[in-house]
N, C-alpha and C positions, 0 to 999 in steps of 0.2 A: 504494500500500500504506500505507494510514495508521497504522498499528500500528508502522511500521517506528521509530518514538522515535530521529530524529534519523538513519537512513540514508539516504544521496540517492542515484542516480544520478549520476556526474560527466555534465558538459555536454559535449554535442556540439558542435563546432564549426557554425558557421550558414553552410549552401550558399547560392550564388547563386541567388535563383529559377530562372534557365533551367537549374539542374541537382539541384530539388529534388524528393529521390524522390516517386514516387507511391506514390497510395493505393493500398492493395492491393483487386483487383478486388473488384468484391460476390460475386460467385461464390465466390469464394476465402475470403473472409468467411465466408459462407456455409457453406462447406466446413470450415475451421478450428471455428466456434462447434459446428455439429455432432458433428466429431468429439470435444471438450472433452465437449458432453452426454452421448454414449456410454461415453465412457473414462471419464469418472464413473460411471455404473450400473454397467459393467464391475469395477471396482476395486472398489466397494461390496460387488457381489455377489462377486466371487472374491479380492478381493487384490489389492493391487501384481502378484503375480505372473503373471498373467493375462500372453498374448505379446501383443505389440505388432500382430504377424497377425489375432490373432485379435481387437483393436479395430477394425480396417482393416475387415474383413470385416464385424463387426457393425455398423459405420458405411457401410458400402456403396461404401465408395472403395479404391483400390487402395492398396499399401502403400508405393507411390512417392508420391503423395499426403499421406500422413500422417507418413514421414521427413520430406517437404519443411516441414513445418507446424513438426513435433516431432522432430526429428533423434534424440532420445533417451530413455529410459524418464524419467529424470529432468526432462529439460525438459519434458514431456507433465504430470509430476506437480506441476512448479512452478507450472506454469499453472493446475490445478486447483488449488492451493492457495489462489491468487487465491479464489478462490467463497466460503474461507472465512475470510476473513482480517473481511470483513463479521462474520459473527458474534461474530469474536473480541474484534474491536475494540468491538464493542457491551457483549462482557464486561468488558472494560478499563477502559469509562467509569464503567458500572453500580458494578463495584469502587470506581471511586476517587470516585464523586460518593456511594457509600454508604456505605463503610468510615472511619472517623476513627479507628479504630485499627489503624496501620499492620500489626500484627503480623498480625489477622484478615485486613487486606488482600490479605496476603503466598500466605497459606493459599489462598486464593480464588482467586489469580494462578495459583498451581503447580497446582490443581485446575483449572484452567480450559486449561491448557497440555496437562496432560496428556490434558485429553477432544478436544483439535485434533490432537495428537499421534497418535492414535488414531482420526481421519478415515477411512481405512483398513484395513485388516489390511495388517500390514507393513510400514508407512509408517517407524516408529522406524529403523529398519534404514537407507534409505537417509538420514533426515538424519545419525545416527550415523555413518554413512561421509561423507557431505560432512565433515567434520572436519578429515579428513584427506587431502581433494583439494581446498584454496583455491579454482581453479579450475570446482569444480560448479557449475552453475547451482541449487543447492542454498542454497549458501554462503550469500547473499544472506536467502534465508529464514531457516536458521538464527540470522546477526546479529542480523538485525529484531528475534527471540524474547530472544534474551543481553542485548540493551540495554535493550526495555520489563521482562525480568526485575529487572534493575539497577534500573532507577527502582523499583521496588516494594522491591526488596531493600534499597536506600540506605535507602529513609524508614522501615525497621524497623530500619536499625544507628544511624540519628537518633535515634532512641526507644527506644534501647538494648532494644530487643527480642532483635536478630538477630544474630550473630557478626561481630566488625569483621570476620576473616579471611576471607569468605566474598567472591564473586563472583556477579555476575551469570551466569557464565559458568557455577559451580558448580550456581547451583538450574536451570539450562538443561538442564545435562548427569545430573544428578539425578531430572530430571522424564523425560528421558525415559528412562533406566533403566527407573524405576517404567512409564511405557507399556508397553516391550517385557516388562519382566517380567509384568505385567499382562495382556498379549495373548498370551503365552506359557504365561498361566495359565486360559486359561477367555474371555479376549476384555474389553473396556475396563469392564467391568461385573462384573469377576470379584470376589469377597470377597476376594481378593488387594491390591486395589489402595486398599480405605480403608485396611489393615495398613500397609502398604509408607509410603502418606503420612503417616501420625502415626512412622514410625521416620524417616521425613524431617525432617518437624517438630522433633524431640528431637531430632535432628543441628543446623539452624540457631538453634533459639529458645533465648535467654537462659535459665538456670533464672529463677521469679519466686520 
């Protein structure tokens, strides 16, 4: 996850070769990539909410199958997350190798969050709830998002643009308000959601 700005996986201890797991079968490969392809069109077309049965079923494997893969609606969604973190990070760079004014940077960041944010219908909902369960396999994505916010957010309270008091954690948890209300309002495209961002904007940015 390159976007993640400084979050690592802690390091696993190193087995002895004679007990070092395998790869998991190409079948199984196999099995898993497919089911991610479905469970994406699925979600695109219905939502998050779409049952878990009823990706098993579209995907043509049983639903023991696809627990074993995705034990959970959430880990199913982390993983698709993955697909687009590509994009995002491609926004990340565009931003900082274009912008030399941190403030417009910033804008561009929180725009850019909130259209990933909004990869699904429904998606705001479960990272909002990772929050408040450390534990989620959520949690991990959500970080990644709070720290590359942070870097953008620092080099606007550098340039006295952006409110010392402010946190990375703030325009994270702000951005995606504006998703859900936004999707709540007509879908990530709604006339809702430029309003919402410039009342964001006047909430972080210095008067000039």
């Amino acid at each position: 996850m390159e976007i993640h700005s400084g979050y690592q996986a802690p390091d696993l201890p190193t087995m002895p070769p004679d007990v070092q797991p395998r790869p998991p079968r190409a079948d199984a490969q196999r099995n898993k990539t497919h089911i991610l392809e479905v469970a994406g069109e699925a979600f695109a077309e219905e939502g998050i909410d779409v049952s878990m049965d009823s990706i098993a079923k579209r995907a043509g494997v049983g639903p023991g199958t696809l627990y074993r893969h995705f034990p959970t609606r959430d880990a199913l969604l982390a993983a698709l997350l993955e697909t687009h973190y590509a994009n995002l990070e491609q926004v990340r760079t565009a931003i900082t190798a274009e912008e030399h004014d941190p403030g417009h940077a910033l804008q561009r960041w929180i725009e850019a969050l909130g259209t990933w944010m909004n990869a699904y219908e429904g998606l705001p909902e479960p990272l909002r709830a990772a929050w408040s369960q450390p534990s989620s396999v959520l949690m991990p994505t959500c970080t990644s998002m709070v720290e590359a916010s942070s870097v953008f957010l620092e080099a606007a309270q550098r340039s006295g643009q952006a409110r010392a008091a402010l946190t990375g954690h703030d325009i994270f948890l702000a951005a995606l308000a504006i998703a859900w209300a936004g999707a709540a309002s007509g879908g990530a495209d709604s006339d809702a959601r430029p309003v919402l961002l410039e009342v964001l904007r006047s909430g972080w940015a210095l008067p000039t």
